[in-house]
TORBA-760461 format. One record per residue (C-alpha): z, y, x; residue number from 1. Coordinates in nm, 2 decimals. Example, Ala and Ser with C-alpha at 12.3 -4.5 7.8 and 13.67 -1.06 7.14 Angstrom:
# TORBA-760461
<z=0.78&y=-0.45&x=1.23&n=1>
<z=0.71&y=-0.11&x=1.37&n=2>
***
This chain:
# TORBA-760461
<z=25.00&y=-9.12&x=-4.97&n=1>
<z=24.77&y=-9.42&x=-4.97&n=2>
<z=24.54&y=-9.44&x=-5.27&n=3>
<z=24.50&y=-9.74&x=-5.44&n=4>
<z=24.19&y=-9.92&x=-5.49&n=5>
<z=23.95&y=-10.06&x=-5.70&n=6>
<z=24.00&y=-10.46&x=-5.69&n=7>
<z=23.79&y=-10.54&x=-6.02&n=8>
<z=23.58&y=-10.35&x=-6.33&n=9>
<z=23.59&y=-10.55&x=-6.64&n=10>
<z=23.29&y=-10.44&x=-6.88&n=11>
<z=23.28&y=-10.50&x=-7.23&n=12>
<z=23.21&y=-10.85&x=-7.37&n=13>
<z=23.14&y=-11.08&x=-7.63&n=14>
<z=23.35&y=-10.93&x=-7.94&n=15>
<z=23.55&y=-11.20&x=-8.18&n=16>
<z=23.74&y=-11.16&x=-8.49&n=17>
<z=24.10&y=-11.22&x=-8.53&n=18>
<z=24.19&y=-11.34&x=-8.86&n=19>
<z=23.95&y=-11.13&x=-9.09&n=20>
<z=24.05&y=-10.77&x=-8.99&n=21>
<z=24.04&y=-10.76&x=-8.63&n=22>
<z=23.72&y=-10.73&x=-8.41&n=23>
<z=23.86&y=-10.76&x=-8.08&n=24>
<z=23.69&y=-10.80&x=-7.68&n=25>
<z=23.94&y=-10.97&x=-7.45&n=26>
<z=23.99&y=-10.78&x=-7.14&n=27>
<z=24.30&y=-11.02&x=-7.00&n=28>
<z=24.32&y=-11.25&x=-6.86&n=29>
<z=23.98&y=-11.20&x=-6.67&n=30>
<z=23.67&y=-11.32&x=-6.77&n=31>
<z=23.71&y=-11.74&x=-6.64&n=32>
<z=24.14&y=-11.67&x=-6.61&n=33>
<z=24.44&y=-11.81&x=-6.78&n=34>
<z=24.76&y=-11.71&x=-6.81&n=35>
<z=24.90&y=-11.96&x=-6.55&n=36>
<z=24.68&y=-11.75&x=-6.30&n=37>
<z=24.95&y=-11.47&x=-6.36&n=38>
<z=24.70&y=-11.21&x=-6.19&n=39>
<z=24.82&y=-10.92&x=-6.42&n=40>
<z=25.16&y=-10.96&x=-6.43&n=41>
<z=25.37&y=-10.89&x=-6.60&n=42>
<z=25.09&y=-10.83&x=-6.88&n=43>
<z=24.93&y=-11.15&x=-6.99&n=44>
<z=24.68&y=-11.08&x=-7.26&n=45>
<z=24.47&y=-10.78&x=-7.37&n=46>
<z=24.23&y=-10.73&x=-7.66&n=47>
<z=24.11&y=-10.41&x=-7.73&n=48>
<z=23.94&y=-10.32&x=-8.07&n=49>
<z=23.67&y=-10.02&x=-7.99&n=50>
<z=23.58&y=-9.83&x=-8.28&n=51>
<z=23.42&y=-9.98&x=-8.59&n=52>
<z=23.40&y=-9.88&x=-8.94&n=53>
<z=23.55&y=-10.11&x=-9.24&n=54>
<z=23.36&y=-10.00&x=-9.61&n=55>
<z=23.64&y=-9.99&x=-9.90&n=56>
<z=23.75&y=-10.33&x=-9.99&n=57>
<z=23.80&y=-10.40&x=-10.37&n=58>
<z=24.04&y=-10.58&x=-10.62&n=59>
<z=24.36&y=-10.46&x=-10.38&n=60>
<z=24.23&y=-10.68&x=-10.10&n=61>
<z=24.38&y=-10.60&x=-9.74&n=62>
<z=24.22&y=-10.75&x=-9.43&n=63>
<z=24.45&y=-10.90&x=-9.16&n=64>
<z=24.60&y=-11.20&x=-9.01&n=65>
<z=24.89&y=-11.38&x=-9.16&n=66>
<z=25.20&y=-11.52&x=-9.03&n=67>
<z=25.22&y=-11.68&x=-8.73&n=68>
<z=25.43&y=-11.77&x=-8.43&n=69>
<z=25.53&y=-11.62&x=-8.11&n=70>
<z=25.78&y=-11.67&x=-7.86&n=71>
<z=25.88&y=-11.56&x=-7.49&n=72>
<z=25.69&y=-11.20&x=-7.46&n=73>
<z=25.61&y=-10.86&x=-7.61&n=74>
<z=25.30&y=-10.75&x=-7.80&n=75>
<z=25.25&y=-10.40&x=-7.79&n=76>
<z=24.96&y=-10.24&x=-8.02&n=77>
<z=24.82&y=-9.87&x=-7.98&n=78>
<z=24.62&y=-9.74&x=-8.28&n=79>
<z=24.41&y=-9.48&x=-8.23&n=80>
<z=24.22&y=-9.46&x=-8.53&n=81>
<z=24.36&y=-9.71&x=-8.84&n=82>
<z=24.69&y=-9.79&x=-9.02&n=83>
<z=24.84&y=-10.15&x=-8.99&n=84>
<z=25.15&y=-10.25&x=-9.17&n=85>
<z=25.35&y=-10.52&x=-8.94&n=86>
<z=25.64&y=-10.82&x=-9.09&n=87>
<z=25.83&y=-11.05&x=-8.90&n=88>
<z=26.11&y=-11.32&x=-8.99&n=89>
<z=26.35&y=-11.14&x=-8.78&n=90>
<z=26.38&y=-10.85&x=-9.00&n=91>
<z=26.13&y=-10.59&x=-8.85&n=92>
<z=25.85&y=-10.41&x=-9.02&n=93>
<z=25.68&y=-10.12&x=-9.07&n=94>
<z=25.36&y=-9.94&x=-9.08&n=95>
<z=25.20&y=-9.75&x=-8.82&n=96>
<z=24.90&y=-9.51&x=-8.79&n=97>
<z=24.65&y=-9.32&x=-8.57&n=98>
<z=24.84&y=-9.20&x=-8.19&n=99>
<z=25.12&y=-9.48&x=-8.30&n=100>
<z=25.24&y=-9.76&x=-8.17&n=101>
<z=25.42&y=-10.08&x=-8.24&n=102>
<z=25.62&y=-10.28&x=-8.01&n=103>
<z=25.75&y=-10.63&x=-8.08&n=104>
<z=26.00&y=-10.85&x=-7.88&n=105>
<z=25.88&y=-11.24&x=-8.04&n=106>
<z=26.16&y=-11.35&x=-7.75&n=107>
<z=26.36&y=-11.65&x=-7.90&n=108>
<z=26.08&y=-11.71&x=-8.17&n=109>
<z=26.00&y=-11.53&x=-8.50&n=110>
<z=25.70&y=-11.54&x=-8.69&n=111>
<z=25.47&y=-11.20&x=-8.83&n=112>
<z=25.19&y=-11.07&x=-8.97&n=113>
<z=24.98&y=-10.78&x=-8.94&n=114>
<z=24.72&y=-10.65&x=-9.22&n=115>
<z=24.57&y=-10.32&x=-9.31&n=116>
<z=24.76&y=-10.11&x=-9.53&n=117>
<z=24.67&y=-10.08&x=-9.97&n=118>
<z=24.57&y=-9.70&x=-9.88&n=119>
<z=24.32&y=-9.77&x=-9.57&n=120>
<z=24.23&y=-10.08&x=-9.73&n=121>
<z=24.10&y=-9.92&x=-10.03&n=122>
<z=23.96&y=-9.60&x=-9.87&n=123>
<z=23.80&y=-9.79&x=-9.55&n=124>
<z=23.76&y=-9.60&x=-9.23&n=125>
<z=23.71&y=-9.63&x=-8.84&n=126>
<z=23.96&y=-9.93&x=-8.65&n=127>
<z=24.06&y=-9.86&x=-8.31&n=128>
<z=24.32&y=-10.04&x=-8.11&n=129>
<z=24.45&y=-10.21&x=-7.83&n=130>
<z=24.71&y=-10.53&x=-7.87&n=131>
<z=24.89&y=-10.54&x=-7.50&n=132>
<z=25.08&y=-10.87&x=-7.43&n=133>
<z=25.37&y=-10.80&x=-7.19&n=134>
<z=25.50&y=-11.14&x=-7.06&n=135>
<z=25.91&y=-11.13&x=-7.06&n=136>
<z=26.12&y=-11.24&x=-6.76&n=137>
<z=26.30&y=-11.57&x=-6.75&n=138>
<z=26.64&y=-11.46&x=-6.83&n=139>
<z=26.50&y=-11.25&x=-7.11&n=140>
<z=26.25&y=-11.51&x=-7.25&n=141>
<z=26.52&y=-11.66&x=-7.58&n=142>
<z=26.64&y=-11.27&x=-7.60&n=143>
<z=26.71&y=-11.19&x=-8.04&n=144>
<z=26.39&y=-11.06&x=-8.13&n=145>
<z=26.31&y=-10.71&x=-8.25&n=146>
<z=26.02&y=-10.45&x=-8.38&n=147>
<z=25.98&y=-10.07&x=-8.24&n=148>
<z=25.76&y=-9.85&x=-8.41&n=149>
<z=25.71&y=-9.58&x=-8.18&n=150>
<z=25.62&y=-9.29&x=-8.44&n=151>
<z=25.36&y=-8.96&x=-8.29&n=152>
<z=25.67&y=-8.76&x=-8.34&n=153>
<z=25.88&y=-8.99&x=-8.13&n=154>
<z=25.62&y=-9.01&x=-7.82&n=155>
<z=25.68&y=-8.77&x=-7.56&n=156>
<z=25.41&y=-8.57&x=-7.45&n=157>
<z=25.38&y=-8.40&x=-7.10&n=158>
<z=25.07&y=-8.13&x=-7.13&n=159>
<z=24.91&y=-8.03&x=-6.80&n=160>
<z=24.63&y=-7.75&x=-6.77&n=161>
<z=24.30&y=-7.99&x=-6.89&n=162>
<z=24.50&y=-8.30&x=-6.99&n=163>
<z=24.81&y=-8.46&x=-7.20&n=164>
<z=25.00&y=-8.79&x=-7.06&n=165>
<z=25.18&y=-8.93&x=-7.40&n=166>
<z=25.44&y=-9.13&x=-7.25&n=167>
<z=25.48&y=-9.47&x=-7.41&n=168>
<z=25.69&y=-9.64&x=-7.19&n=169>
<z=25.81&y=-9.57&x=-6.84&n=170>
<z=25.86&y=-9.25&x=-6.69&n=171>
<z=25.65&y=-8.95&x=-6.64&n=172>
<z=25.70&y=-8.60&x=-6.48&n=173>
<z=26.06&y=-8.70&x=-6.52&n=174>
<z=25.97&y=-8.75&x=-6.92&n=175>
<z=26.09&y=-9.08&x=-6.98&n=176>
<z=26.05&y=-9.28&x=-7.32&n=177>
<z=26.38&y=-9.41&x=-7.39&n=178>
<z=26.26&y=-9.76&x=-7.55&n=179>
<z=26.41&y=-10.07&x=-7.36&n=180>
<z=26.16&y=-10.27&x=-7.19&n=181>
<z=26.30&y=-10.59&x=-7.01&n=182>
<z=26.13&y=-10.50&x=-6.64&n=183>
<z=25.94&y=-10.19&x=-6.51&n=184>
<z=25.68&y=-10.09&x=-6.73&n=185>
<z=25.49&y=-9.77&x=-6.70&n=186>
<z=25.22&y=-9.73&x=-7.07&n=187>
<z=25.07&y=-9.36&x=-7.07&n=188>
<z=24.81&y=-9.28&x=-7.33&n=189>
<z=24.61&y=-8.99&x=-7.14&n=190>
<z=24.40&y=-8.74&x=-7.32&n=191>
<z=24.15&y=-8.47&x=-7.17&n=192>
<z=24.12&y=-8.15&x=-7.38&n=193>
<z=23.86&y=-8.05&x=-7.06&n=194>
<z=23.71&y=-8.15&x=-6.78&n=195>
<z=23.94&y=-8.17&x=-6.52&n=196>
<z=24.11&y=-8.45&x=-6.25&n=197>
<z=24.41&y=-8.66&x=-6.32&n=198>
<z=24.67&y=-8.79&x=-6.04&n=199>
<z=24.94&y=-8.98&x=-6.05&n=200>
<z=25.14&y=-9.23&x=-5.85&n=201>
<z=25.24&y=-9.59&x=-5.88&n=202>
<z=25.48&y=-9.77&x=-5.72&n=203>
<z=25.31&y=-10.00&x=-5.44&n=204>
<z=25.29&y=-10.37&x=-5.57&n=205>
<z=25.26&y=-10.26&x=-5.92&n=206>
<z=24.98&y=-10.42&x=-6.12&n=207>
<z=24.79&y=-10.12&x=-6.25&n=208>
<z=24.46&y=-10.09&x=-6.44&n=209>
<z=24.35&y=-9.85&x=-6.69&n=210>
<z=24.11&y=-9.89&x=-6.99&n=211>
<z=23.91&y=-9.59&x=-7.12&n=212>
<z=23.90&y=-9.60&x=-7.48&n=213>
<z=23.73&y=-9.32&x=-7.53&n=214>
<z=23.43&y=-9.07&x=-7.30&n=215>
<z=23.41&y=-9.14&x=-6.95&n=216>
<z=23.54&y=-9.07&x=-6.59&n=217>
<z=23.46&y=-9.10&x=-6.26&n=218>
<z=23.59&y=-9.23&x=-5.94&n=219>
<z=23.50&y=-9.17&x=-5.59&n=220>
<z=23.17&y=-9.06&x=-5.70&n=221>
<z=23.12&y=-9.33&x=-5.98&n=222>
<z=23.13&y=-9.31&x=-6.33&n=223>
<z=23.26&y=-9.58&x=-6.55&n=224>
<z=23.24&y=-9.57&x=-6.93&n=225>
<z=23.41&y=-9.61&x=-7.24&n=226>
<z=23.56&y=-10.01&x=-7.24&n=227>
<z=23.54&y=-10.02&x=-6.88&n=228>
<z=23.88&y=-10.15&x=-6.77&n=229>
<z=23.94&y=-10.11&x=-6.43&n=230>
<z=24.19&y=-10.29&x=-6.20&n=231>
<z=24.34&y=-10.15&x=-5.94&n=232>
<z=24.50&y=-10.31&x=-5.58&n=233>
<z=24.88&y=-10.35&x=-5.59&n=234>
<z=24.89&y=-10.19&x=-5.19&n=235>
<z=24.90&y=-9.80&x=-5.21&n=236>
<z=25.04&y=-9.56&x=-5.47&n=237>
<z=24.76&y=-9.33&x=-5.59&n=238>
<z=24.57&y=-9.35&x=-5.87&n=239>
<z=24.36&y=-9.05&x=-5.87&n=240>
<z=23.97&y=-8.99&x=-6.13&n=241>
<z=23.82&y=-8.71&x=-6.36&n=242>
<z=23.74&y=-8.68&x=-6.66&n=243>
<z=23.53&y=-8.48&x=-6.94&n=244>
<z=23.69&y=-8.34&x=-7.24&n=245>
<z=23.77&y=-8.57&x=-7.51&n=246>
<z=23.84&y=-8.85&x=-7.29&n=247>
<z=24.11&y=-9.08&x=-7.34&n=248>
<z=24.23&y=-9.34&x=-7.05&n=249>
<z=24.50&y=-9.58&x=-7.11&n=250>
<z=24.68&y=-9.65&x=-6.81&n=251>
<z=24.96&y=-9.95&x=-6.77&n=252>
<z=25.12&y=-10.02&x=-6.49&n=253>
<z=25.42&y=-10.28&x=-6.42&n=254>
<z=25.64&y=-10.48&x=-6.15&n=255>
<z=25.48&y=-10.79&x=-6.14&n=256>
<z=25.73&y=-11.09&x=-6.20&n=257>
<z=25.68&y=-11.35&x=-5.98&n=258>
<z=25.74&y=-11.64&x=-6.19&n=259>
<z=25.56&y=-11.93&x=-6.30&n=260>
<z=25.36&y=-11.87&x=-6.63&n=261>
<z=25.30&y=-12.18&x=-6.90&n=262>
<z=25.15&y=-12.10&x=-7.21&n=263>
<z=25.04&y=-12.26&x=-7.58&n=264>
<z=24.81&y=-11.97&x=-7.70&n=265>
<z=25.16&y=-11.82&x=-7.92&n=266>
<z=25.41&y=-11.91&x=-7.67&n=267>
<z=25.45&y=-11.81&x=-7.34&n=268>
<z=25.71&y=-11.92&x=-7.10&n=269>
<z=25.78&y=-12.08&x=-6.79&n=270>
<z=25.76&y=-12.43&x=-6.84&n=271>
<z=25.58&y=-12.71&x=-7.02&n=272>
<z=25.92&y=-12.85&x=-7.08&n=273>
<z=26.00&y=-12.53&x=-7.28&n=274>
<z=25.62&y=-12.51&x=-7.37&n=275>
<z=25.72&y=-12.84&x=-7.60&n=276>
<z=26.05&y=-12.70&x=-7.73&n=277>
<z=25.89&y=-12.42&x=-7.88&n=278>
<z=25.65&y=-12.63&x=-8.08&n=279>
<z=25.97&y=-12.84&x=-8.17&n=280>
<z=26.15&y=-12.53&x=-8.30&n=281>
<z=25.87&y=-12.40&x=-8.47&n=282>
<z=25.75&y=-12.74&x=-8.67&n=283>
<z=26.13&y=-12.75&x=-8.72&n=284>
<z=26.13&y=-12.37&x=-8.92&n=285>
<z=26.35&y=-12.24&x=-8.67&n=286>
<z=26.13&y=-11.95&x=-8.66&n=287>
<z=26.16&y=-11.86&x=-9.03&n=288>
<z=26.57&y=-11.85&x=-9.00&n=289>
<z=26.59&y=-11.50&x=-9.02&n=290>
***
């Protein structure tokens, strides 16, 4: 079995807010990238929020971001550490907490929001997140919207001798989550209780990287550390590193979908044709007819 390997390490940079309640680095696309460079494919965007502690806010008062737009892909957020509560116009909501996860198919258009919930808001306490985008296929791009909250109890977990693989999406040791994805996605959320080596395989021409959110791990004699994300070649099928107790490793992994990519930051789609219909629907409130 050919191991894949190391194309490109992205190290954490510059952090930004999103609306107020988000501090975010943006690990995809890379560092000087767009979208239309499709080098990740089929995921598109990355952000990941590394641990940071929020003080009690007062008077009610629930940081966030507020409604806005999205069409033509899925955004997929992991919490770790934090509760979020999530609304759409297409009917979906819900609130999700630490080892959660909330999956959300803007297809045809919708508009949502996310913002901390009353009780973390009042209590404060440590954020910690990743927002995946996962760019949809052509023929799936105008698909009816809808919202997944992927519950701890709902996530499969597949425990090995020194480490845990929860499986988010794809299939794992024959463990498969049963969620819907609209092309090949593998999303494992991998957990060390000790030291020990994790190994896997890939299909060859998969995009694959993995982001360690938490410890460290090492590879061929290296060690990269926690907000390193690393991407891996699409030749070969191995992924093989180690890793010390308490760490966590988030690996994604998907068929890449060979199409053209055009994006305005909230849509993504094919064309700029269909680039200026979104903007169309959307100043026309077709997003808000749910």
């Amino acid at each position: 079995m050919n191991t894949k390997t190391i194309i490109r390490t992205e190290h954490p940079r510059h952090m930004h807010m999103v609306g107020d309640g988000f501090r975010v680095a943006n690990y995809l696309p890379w560092y000087g990238k767009t979208m239309e460079d499709d080098i990740a494919s089929p995921f598109i965007m990355l952000d990941y929020n590394a641990p940071w502690s929020i003080p009690p806010q007062k008077d009610g008062y629930r940081p966030g971001v507020g409604f806005h737009p999205h069409r033509g892909f899925e955004t997929v957020t992991v919490v770790y550490s934090w509760e979020v509560e999530h609304q759409d116009t297409a009917g979906g909501g819900g609130v999700i907490g630490p080892d959660e996860v909330q999956w959300m198919t803007a297809g045809s258009g919708l508009l949502h929001n996310e913002f901390m919930t009353e009780k973390f808001s009042r209590a404060g306490g440590i954020q910690h997140a990743v927002q995946l985008w996962v760019n949809l296929p052509s023929k799936y791009k105008m698909v009816e919207p809808r919202y997944q909250a992927l519950t701890r109890e709902s996530i499969p977990e597949v425990d090995f001798s020194w480490w845990r693989v929860r499986v988010i999406a794809g299939e794992y040791d024959a463990i498969r989550w049963p969620a819907e994805t609209f092309s090949p996605v593998e999303l494992y959320d991998i957990r060390f209780d000790t030291e020990g080596e994790f190994t896997t395989t890939v299909p060859e021409w998969y995009t694959t990287a993995i982001l360690i959110t938490e410890g460290n791990i090492m590879i061929a004699d290296k060690v990269y550390h926690h907000g390193d994300m690393i991407h891996f070649s699409k030749i070969g099928e191995g992924i093989r590193f180690t890793g010390n107790a308490g760490t966590k490793v988030l690996l994604m992994a998907g068929e890449p979908l060979w199409e053209p990519v055009a994006h305005y930051w909230p849509f993504v789609m094919n064309t700029e044709d269909e680039i200026r219909q979104a903007i169309q629907d959307y100043n026309a409130g077709k997003f808000e007819r749910k």
